[in-house]
C-alpha positions as CSV (number, residue, x, y, z in Angstrom):
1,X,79.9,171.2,-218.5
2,X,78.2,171.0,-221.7
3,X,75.9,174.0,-223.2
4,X,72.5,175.0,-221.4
5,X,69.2,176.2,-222.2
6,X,67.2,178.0,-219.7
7,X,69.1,175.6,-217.3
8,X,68.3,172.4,-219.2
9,X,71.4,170.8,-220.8
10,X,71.5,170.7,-224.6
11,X,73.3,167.4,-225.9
12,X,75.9,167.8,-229.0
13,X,73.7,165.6,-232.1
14,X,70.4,165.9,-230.8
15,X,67.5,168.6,-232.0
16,X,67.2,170.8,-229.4
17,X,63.7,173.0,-229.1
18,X,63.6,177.1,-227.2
19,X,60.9,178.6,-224.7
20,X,58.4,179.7,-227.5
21,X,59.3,176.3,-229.2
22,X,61.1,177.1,-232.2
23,X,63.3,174.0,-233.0
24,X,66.7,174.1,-233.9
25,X,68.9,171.2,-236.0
26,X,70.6,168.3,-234.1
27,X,73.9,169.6,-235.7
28,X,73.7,172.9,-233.7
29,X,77.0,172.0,-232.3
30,X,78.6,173.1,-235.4
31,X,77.7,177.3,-234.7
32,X,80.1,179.4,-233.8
33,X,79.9,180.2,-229.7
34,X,78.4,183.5,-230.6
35,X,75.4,181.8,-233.1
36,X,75.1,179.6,-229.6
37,X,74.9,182.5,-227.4
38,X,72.5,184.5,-229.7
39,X,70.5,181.6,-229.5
40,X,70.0,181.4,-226.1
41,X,72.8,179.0,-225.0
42,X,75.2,179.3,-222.4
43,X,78.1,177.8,-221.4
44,X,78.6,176.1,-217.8
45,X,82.6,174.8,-217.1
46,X,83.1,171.8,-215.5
47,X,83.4,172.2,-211.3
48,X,86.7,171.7,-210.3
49,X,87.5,168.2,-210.1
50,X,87.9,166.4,-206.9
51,X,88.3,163.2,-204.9
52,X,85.3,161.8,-203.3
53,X,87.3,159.9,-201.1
54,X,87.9,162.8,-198.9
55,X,85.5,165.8,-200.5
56,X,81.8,165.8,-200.2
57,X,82.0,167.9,-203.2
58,X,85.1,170.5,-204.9
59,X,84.1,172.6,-202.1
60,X,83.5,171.0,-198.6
61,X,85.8,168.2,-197.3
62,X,84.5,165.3,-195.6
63,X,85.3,165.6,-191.7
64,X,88.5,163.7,-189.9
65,X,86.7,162.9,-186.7
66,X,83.9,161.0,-185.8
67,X,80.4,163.2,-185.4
68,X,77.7,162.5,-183.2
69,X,74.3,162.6,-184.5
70,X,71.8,165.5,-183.7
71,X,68.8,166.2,-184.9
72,X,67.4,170.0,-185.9
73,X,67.1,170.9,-182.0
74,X,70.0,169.4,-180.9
75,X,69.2,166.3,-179.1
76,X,71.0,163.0,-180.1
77,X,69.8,160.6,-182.5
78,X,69.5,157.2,-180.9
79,X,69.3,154.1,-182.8
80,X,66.9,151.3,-181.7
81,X,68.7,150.2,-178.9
82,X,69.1,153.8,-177.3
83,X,72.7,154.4,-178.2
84,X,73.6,157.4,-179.7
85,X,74.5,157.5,-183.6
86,X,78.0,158.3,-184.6
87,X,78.9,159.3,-188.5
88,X,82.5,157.9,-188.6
89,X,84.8,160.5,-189.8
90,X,87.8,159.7,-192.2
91,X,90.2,158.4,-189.9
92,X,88.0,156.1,-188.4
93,X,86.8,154.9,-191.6
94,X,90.5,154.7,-192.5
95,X,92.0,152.8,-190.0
96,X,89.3,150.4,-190.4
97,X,89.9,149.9,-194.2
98,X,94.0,149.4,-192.5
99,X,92.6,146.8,-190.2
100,X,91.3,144.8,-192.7
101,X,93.9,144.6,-195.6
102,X,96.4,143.9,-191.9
103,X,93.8,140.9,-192.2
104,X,94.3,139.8,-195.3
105,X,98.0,140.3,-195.2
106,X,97.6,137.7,-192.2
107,X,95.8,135.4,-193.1
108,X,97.7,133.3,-195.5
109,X,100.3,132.5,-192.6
110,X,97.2,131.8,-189.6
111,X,97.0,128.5,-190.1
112,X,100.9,128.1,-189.1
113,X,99.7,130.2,-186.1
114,X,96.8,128.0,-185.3
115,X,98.4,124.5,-186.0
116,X,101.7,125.5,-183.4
117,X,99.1,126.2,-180.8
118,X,97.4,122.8,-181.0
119,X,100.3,120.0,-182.2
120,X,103.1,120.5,-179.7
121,X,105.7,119.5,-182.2
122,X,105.0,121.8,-184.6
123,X,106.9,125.6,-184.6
124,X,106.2,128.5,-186.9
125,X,109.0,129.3,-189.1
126,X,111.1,132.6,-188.0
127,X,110.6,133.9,-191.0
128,X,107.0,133.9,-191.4
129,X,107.3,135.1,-187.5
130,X,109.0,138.1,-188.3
131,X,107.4,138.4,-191.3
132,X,103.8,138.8,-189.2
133,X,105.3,141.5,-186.7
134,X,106.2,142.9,-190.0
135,X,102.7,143.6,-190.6
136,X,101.5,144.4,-187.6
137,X,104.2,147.1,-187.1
138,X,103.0,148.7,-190.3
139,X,99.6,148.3,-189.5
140,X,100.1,150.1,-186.2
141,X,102.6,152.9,-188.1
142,X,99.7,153.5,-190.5
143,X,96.7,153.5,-188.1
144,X,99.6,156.4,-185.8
145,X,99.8,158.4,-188.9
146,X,96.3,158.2,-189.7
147,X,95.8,159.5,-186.5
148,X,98.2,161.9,-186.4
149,X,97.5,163.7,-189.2
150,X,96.4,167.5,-187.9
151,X,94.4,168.5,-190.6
152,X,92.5,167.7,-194.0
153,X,95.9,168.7,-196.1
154,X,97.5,166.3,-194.0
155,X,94.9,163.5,-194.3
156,X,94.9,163.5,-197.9
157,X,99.3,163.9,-197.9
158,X,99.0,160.1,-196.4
159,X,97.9,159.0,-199.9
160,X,100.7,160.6,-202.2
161,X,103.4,158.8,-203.2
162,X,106.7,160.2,-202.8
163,X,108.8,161.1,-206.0
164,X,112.0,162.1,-207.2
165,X,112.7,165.3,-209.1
166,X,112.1,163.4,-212.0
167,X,108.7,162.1,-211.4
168,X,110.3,158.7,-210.6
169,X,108.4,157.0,-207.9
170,X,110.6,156.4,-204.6
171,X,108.3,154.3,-202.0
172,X,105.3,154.0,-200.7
173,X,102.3,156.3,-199.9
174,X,102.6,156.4,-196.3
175,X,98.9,154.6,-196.0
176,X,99.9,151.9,-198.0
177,X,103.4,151.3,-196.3
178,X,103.5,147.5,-196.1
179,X,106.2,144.9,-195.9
């Protein structure tokens, strides 16, 4: 975090101005931290860095479950049509996000699909058969360890990529295990 001023951050190379208005030089930057502190500057660290895929902020992780809407007394939130209103937690969120790219992987090869189900002639090569349950293995192995995973730690393991003692990779993070 940079230097403050009665809360107000003070920017390296631009003029800065105190409480009773006294002005000081845009090259302030170049006083020692105790000229800065006598001065009336203090300095803030950064917050501890984290990723807002699965943090609300350094301090509070985002929830693994799916939450049901309340409002201050309790009651459920209902949308327009009287259902109640779910926040979808990580996992749900997740295996969505797995759905889809299970999609994509798909799609190139559905045509094959399509075409064997309406010329009676036509067969889908094995390979791109097996190569579909392929897929939709992983895709079912992710979305299991996605839900399986007990705990926020555990969540978040699904996204590291294994390593050897060296620092070589060795696979795949488990979430992104495809064929």
């Amino acid at each position: 975090m940079p230097w403050k001023y009665s809360e107000r951050v003070i920017k390296v190379g631009k003029p800065w101005a105190n409480n009773d208005g006294v002005k000081h030089p845009y090259n302030w930057g170049i006083w020692s931290n105790d000229e800065k502190t006598a001065k009336g500057l203090t300095w803030e660290d950064d917050p501890a860095p984290y990723d807002n895929r699965f943090w609300w902020d350094a301090s509070t992780p985002k929830p693994l479950t799916d939450t049901n809407d309340v409002d201050g007394d309790g009651n459920p939130i209902l949308d327009s049509d009287g259902v109640q209103v779910v926040t979808l937690g990580l996992k749900s969120k997740w295996k969505a996000v797995i759905k889809q790219q299970a999609n994509e992987l798909l799609q190139p090869t559905d045509w094959m699909v399509i075409k064997a189900s309406e010329v009676a002639d036509y067969s889908v090569p094995s390979e791109t058969i097996t190569a579909r349950a392929a897929i939709r293995t992983a895709s079912n192995s992710i979305e299991a360890a996605i839900d399986g995973a007990a705990n926020h730690a555990a969540f978040i393991a699904l996204f590291d990529t294994p390593v050897d003692s060296d620092g070589n990779v060795t696979g795949k993070a488990p979430i992104a295990n495809w064929p």
